[in-house]
N, C-alpha and C positions, 0 to 999 in steps of 0.2 A: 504494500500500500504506500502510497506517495502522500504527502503533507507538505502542503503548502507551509511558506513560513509569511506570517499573519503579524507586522509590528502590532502592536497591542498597549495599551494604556493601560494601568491599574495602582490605583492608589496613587495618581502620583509620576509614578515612574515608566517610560516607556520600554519596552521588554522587545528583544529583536521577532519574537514570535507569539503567536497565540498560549502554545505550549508552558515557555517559559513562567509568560504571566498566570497561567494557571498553578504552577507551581507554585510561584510568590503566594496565590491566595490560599492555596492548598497548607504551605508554611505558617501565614499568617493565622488558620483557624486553629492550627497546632500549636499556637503561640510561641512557635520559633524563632529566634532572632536570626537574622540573613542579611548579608548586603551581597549587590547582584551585581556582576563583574566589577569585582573587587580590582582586579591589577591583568598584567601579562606577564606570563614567565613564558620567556622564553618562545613566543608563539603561540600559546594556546593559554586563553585569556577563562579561567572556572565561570563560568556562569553562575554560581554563587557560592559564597561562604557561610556555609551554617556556625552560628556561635552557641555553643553548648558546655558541657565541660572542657571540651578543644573544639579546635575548629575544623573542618570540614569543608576540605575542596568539592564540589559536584558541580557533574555535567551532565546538563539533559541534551538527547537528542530525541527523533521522533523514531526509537526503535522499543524493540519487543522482547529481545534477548541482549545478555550481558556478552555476547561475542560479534555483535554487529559494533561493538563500539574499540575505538583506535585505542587501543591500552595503550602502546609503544609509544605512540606518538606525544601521550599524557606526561608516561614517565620521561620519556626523554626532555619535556620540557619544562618537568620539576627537579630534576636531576642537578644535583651541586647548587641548590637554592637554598632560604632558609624554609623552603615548605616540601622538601623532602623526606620528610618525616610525620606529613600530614598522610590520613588516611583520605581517600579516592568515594566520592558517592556516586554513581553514574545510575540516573534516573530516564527513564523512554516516557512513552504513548500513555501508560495509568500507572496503578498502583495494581497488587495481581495476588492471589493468594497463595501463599506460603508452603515451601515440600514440607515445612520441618514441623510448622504448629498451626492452630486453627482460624488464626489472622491474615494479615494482610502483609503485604512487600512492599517497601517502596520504590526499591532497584535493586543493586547488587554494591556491598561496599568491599572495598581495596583495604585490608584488614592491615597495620604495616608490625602490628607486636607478633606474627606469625610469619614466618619467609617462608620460600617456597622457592625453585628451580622451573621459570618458564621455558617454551620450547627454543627463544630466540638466544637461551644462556644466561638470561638476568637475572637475578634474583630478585624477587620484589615480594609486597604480600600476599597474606591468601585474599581471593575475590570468594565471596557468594550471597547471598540475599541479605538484606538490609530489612528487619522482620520489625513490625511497627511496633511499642508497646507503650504501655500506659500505668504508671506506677507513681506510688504517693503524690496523684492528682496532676500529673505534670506526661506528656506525651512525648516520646523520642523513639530512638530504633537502635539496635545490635544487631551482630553480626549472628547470621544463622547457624554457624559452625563452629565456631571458634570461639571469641571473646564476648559474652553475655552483659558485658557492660553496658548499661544503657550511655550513648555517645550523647545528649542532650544534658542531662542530668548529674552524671557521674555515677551512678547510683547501680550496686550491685547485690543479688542478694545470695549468692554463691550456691547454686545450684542452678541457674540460668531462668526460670519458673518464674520470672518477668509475668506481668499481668498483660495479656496481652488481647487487647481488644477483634470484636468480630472482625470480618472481613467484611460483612453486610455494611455493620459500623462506620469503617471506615470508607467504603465505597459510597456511603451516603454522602462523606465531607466531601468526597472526591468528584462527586458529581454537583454537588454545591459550588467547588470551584468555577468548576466548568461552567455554570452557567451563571457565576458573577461576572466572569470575561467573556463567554460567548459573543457578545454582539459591541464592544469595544473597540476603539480602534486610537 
């Protein structure tokens, strides 16, 4: 499927795409702090930085799977920065329901306290789903496999068993977005 890129108003701020702006809204019901194309490393400028307990490079595109998106291209242009050491959130087309528990995704995050050996020889994080949850009143996301720390919050309760909201739930915000910016321009 092909998707137009749609500049977009919202709150304020002009978003190069329809997408993007629905992410902002989609952030803002989750009372997320974000600012949206923060800087350029190197070529490839994050489309937003989530502030939470650390911060959080993410890039939307209008894809469906976490392997349509240019990993290499990311790392090489966070590579010998001071945000090489941030973790990666790469966000598509919605939010989708989760392999590991009974909520929702937001994308796939680039995990960097776990390495791993990719095929081009790098060593970088682990990537997989960025699983939404909601705990002592406050809404962020962890990593599906690995590190259960809530990235928003700080907040861990060492067994991963995060409260974690439906996927109906949160496909209702998700379609609330969507039609705050639907007809914006």
């Amino acid at each position: 499927m092909t998707y137009a890129s749609i500049a977009t108003v919202y709150n304020g701020t002009r978003y190069r795409s329809r997408l993007e702006a629905r992410w902002a809204c989609f952030f803002d019901m989750l009372s997320w702090r974000y600012e949206y194309e923060p800087f350029d490393l190197n070529g490839w400028i994050p489309d937003f930085m989530l502030f939470g307990a650390e911060k959080v490079l993410v890039e939307v595109k209008p894809f469906t799977a976490e392997k349509e998106f240019n990993i290499k291209k990311i790392w090489d242009s966070v590579t010998d920065t001071e945000y090489s050491t941030n973790e990666i959130l790469l966000i598509g087309v919605s939010i989708f329901p989760t392999n590991y528990f009974d909520g929702a995704a937001l994308g796939w995050l680039e995990e960097m306290g776990f390495k791993g050996e990719y095929p081009d020889g790098n060593v970088r994080g682990a990537i997989d789903e960025a699983v939404i949850n909601h705990w002592h009143g406050a809404y962020g996301f962890f990593h599906g496999s690995h590190s259960w720390r809530d990235r928003m919050t700080g907040l861990y309760d060492g067994d991963g068993m995060l409260d974690v909201p439906s996927f109906n739930d949160m496909k209702f915000l998700w379609n609330e977005a969507g039609s705050e910016v639907q007809w914006k321009k």
